[in-house]
C-alpha positions as CSV (number, residue, x, y, z in Angstrom):
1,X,92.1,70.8,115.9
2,X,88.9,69.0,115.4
3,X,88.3,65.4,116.4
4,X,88.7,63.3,112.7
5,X,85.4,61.5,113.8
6,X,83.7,64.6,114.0
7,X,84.8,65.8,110.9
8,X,84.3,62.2,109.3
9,X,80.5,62.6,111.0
10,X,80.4,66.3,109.1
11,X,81.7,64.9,105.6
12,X,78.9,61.9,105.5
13,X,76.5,64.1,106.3
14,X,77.3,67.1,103.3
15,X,77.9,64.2,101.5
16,X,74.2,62.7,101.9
17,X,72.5,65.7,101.8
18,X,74.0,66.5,98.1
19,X,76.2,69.8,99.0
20,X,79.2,67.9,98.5
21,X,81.1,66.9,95.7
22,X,84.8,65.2,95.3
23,X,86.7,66.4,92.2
24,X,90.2,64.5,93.2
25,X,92.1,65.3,96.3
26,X,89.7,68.8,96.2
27,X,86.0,69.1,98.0
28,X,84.1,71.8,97.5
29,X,80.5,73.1,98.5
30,X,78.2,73.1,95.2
31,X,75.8,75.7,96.5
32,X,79.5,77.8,96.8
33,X,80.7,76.5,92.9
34,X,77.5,76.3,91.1
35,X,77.6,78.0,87.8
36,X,74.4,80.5,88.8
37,X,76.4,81.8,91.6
38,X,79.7,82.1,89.7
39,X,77.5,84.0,87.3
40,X,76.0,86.4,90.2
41,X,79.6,87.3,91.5
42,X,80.7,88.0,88.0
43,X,77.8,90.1,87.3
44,X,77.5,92.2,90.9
45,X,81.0,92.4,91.3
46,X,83.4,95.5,90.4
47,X,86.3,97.2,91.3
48,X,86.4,100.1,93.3
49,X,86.8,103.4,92.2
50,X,89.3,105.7,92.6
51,X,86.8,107.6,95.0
52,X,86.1,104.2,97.3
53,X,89.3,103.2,97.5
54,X,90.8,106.5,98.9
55,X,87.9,107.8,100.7
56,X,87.7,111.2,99.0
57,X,84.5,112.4,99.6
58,X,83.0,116.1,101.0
59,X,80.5,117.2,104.0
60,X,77.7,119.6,102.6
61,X,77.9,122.8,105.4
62,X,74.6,122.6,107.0
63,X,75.2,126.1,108.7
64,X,78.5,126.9,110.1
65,X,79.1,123.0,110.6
66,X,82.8,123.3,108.5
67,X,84.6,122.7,112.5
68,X,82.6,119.2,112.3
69,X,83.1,117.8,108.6
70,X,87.4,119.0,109.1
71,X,87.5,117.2,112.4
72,X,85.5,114.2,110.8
73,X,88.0,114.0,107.7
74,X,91.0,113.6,110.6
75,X,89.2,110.4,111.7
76,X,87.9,109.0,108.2
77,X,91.4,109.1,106.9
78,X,93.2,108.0,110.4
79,X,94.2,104.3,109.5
80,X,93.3,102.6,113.1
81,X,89.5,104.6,112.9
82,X,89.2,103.5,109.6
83,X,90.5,99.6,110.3
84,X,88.1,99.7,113.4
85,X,84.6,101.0,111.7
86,X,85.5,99.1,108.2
87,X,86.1,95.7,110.0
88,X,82.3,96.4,111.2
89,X,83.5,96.3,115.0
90,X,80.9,98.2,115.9
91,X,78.1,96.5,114.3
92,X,76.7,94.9,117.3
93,X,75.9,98.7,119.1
94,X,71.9,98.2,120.4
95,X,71.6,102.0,119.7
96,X,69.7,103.4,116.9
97,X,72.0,105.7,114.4
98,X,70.0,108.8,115.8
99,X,71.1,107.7,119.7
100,X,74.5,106.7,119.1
101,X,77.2,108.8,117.2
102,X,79.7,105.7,116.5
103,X,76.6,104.2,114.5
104,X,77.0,107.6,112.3
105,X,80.8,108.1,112.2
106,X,80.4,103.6,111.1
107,X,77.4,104.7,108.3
108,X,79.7,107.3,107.2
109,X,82.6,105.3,107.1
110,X,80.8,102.5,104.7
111,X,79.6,105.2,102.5
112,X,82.7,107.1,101.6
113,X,84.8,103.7,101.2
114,X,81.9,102.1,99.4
115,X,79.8,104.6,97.6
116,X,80.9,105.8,94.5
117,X,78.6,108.9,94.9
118,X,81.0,111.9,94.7
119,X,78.2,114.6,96.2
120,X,79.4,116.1,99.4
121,X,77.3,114.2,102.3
122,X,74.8,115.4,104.6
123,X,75.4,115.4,108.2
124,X,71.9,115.3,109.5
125,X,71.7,111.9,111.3
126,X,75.0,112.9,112.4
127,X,74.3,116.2,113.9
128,X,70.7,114.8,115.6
129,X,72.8,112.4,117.7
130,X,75.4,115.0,118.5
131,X,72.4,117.6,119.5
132,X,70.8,114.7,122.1
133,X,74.0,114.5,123.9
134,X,75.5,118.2,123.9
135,X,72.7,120.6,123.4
136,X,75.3,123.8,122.5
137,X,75.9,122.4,119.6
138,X,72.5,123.2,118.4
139,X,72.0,126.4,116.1
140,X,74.4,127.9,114.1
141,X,77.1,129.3,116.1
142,X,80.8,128.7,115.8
143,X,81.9,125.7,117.7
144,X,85.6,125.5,118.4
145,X,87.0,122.2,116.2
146,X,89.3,121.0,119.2
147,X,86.5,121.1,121.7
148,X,84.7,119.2,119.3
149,X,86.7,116.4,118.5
150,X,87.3,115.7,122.2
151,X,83.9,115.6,122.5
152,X,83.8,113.2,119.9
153,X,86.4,110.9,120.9
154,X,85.0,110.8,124.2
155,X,81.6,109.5,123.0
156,X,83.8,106.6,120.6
157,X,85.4,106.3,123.6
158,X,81.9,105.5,125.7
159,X,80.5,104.1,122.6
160,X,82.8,101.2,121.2
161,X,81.4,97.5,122.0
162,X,83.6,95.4,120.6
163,X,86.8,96.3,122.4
164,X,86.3,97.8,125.5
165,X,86.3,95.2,128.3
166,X,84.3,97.8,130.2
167,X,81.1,97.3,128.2
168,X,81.7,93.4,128.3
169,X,82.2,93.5,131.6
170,X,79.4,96.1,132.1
171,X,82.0,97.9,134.4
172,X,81.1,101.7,134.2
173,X,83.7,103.5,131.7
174,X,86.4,105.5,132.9
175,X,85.2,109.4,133.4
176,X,86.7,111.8,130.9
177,X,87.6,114.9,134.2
178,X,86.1,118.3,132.9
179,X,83.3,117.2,130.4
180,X,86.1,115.6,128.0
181,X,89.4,117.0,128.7
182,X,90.9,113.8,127.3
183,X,92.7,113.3,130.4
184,X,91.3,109.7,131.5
185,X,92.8,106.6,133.1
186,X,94.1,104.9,129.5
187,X,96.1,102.1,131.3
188,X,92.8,100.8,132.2
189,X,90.6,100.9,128.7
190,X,91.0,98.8,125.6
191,X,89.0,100.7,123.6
192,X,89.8,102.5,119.7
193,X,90.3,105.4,121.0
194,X,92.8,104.9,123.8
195,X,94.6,102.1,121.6
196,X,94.5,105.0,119.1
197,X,95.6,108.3,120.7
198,X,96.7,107.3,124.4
199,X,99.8,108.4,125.9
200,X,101.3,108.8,128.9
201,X,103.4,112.2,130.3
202,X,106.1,111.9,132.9
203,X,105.7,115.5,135.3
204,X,109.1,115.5,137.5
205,X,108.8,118.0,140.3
206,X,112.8,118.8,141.2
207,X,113.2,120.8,144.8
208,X,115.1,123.8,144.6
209,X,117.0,123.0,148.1
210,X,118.1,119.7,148.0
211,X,117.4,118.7,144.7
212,X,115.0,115.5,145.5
213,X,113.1,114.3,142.6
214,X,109.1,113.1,142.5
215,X,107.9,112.0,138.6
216,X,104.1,111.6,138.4
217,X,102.6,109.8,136.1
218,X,99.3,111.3,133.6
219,X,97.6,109.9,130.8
220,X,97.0,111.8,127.7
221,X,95.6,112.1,124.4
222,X,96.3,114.6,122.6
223,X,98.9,117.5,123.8
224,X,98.4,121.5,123.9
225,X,101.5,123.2,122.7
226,X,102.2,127.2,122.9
227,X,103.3,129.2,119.8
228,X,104.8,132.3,121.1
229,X,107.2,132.9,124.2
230,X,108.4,136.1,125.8
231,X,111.7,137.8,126.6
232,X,112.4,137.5,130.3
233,X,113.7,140.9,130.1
234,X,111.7,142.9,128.3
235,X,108.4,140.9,128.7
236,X,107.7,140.9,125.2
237,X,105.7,138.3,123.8
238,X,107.2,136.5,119.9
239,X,106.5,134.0,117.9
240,X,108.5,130.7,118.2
241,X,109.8,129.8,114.7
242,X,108.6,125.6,113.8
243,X,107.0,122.7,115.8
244,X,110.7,121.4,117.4
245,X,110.6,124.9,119.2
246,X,106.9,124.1,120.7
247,X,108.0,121.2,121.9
248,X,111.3,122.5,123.2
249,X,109.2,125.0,125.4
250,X,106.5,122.5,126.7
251,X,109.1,120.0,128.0
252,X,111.5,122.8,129.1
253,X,112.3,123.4,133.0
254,X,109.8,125.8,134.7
255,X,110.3,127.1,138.4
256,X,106.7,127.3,139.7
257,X,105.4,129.7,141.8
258,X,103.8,127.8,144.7
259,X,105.5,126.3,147.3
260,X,105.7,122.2,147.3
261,X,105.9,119.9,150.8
262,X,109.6,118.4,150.3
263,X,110.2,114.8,151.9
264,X,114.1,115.5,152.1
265,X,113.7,118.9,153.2
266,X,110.8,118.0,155.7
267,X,109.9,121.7,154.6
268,X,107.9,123.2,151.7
269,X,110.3,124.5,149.1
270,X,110.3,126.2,145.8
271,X,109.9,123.2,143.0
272,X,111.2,123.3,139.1
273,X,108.8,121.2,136.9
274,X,109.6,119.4,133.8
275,X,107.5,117.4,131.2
276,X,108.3,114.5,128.7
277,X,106.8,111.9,126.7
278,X,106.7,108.4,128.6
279,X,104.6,106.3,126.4
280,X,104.0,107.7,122.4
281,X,100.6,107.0,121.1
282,X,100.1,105.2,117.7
283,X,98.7,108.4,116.5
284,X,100.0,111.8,118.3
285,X,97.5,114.8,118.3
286,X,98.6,118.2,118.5
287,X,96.6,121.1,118.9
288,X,98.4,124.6,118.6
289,X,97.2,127.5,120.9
290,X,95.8,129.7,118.7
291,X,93.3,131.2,120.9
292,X,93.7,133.6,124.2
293,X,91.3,133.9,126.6
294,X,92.8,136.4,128.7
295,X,89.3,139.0,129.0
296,X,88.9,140.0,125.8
297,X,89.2,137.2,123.1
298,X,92.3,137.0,120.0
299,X,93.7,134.7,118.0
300,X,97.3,134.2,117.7
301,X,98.2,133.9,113.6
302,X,101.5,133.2,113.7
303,X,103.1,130.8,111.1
304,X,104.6,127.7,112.7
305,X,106.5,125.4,110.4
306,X,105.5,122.2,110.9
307,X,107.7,119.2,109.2
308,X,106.0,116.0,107.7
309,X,108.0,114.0,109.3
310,X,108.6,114.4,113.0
311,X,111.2,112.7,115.5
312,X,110.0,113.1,119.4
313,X,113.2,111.4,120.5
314,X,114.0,114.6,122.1
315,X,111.3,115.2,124.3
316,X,110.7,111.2,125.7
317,X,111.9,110.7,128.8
318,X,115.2,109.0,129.0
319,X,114.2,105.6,130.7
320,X,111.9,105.2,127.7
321,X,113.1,106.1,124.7
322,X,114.9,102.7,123.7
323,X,111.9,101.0,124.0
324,X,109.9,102.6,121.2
325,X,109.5,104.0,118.5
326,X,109.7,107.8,118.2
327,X,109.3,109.0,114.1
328,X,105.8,109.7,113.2
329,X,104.3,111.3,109.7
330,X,101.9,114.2,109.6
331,X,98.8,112.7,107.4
332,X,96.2,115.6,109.1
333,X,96.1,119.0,109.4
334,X,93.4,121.3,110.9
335,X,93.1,125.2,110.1
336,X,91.3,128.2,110.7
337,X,90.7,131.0,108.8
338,X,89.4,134.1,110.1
339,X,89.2,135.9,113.6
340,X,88.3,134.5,116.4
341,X,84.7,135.3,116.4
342,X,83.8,134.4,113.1
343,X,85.8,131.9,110.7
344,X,86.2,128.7,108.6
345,X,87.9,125.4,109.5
346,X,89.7,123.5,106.5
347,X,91.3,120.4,106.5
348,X,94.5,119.2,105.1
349,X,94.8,115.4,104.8
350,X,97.0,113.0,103.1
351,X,95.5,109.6,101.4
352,X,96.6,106.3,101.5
353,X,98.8,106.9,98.5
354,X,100.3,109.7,100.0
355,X,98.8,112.5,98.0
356,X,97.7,115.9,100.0
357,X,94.2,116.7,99.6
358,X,92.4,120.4,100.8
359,X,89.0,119.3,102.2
360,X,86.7,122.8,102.3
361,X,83.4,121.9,103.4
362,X,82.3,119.4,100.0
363,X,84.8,121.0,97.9
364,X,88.1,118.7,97.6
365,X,91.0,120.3,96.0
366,X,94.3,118.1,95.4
367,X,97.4,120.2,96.7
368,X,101.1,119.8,96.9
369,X,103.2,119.1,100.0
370,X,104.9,122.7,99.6
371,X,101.7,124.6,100.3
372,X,100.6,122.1,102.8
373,X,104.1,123.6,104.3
374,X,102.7,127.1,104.2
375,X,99.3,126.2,106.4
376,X,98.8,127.6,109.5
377,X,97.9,124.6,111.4
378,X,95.4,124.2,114.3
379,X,95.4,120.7,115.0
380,X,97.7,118.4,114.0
381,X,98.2,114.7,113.3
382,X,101.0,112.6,113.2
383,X,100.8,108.7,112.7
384,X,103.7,106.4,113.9
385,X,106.0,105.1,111.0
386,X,106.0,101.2,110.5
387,X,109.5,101.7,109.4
388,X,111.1,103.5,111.9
């Protein structure tokens, strides 16, 4: 609270100087209630349109860019993002737009919540800055869309300089481990992206002999499901039927194949391995393996049903799961059409007023929630509900 002869000191002096006038109890700034400026607001001032306020707006396909501009609508439309870049958090960045690709994503941000324009938007500042940090994304190849948005998050991740106590403290950031995995330490960064997407996964390695347990701890930020399993018997490989079965496989038991130095057992033993969910993120990204690597390339186009509204109760570790909360809402959906040499990415997002929108390249088509069901999803995005 100020000091009232400070304040008393402040008042004669707006007083003297003529920017102060007392209309009753009421004292107000005349260069804020003059009539010119009350004129000026009325004048300049409108309300948003439809466009603004929801943030629909296209990317023009600069030659097979459609894995950046689906990946980008994910982030425009994820509500922390779009609080962070909005609130002009990142206004202070030294960079130029061209060095820095937070300075973009914030320019691009301001112009779809601001602009009324409805023309699909270039990404040319957008794709210089990506080019002088990762040179394969120059020319007009294919770029796979979940390589490329944890290559983006990871440079938000460097980039933000209004949270991060690493950039305050000039501290050098926490390494992403293989170019941008997005496994990093998470515990220790306070920036939008780890406040956004950062979990944590509890890996419990059981021995076989005498049944002692050891639980390690990882970080995460997104997690890598698989879509098909096989029959122990016959080997063959199927397709699992919805999301719940995904999960049910990842955080299954699986006996592993090496051999593990037991403490109990003073011995090394067979182990069985087991994942769950310690800590949920705010927002929970899932990408779907579509794509095998296994010598020759394919693509796996099997159908997964994926519900709008998800509860991971199931697959959080038991110590945990009071503690938080576990339903999220799908608002984002990533898909590929195509083989897995040549293709399209789309994107599937929901608005603020929860209304599905198709996002192909600058063409925006409104579309209901049962053909959203009928996607086959790539990348997936769930946000945490409020009123869980």
């Amino acid at each position: 609270m100020s000091h009232p002869l400070i304040e008393r000191i402040r008042y004669n002096s707006l007083k003297s100087s003529g920017l102060l006038k007392f209309t009753g109890e009421i004292l107000q700034l005349n260069d804020e209630h003059s009539e010119k400026n009350y004129k000026l607001i009325q004048n300049s001032s409108r309300l948003p349109s439809y466009k603004e306020s929801t943030g629909l707006r296209g990317f023009i396909n600069l030659g097979s860019t459609c894995f950046m501009s689906s990946v980008l609508q994910t982030l425009i439309h994820n509500p922390f993002l779009k609080s962070y870049y909005l609130s002009d958090s990142h206004a202070d960045c030294p960079k130029s737009e061209s060095d820095c690709m937070s300075c973009c994503l914030s320019s691009i941000y301001q112009d779809f919540f601001t602009n009324p324009a409805i023309s699909g938007f270039g990404l040319t500042t957008f794709i210089e800055a990506a080019w002088k940090v990762k040179r394969t994304l120059a020319g007009y190849s294919e770029q796979d869309a979940h390589e490329f948005w944890q290559f983006l998050i990871h440079q938000i991740h460097k980039n933000d300089t209004k949270s991060s106590r690493y950039i305050k403290n000039k501290e050098s950031t926490p390494a992403f481990e293989n170019g941008g995995s997005g496994r990093v330490n998470s515990q220790n960064c306070d920036c939008v992206i780890h406040k956004t997407f950062s979990g944590t996964l509890d890996s419990t390695l059981t021995c076989t002999v005498c049944g002692e347990e050891r639980t390690i701890e990882d970080p995460m930020l997104d997690v890598s499901l698989e879509i098909q399993d096989h029959d122990p018997t016959t080997g063959h490989k199927y397709s699992l039927e919805d999301l719940h079965s995904c999960f049910k496989k990842y955080t299954r038991v699986e006996e592993l194949d090496v051999l593990y130095e037991c403490n109990s057992c003073n011995k090394r033993t067979k182990v069985t391995k087991r994942l769950h969910l310690k800590k949920l993120p705010p927002v929970l990204s899932i990408q779907l393996k579509r794509f095998e690597h296994f010598g020759v390339s394919s693509k796996i186009d099997y159908h997964i049903d994926v519900p709008h509204i998800l509860d991971m109760k199931d697959y959080v570790s038991a110590a945990s799961y009071p503690h938080q909360v576990t339903k999220y809402e799908l608002f984002s959906i990533v898909c590929h059409l195509g083989n897995v040499n040549t293709g399209h990415y789309l994107a599937y997002v929901k608005n603020n007023n929860g209304i599905w929108f198709k996002f192909d390249d600058a063409v925006i088509t409104r579309i209901s929630e049962a053909d959203v069901k009928k996607v086959n999803g790539y990348m997936l995005f769930y946000c945490i509900r409020g009123d869980s």
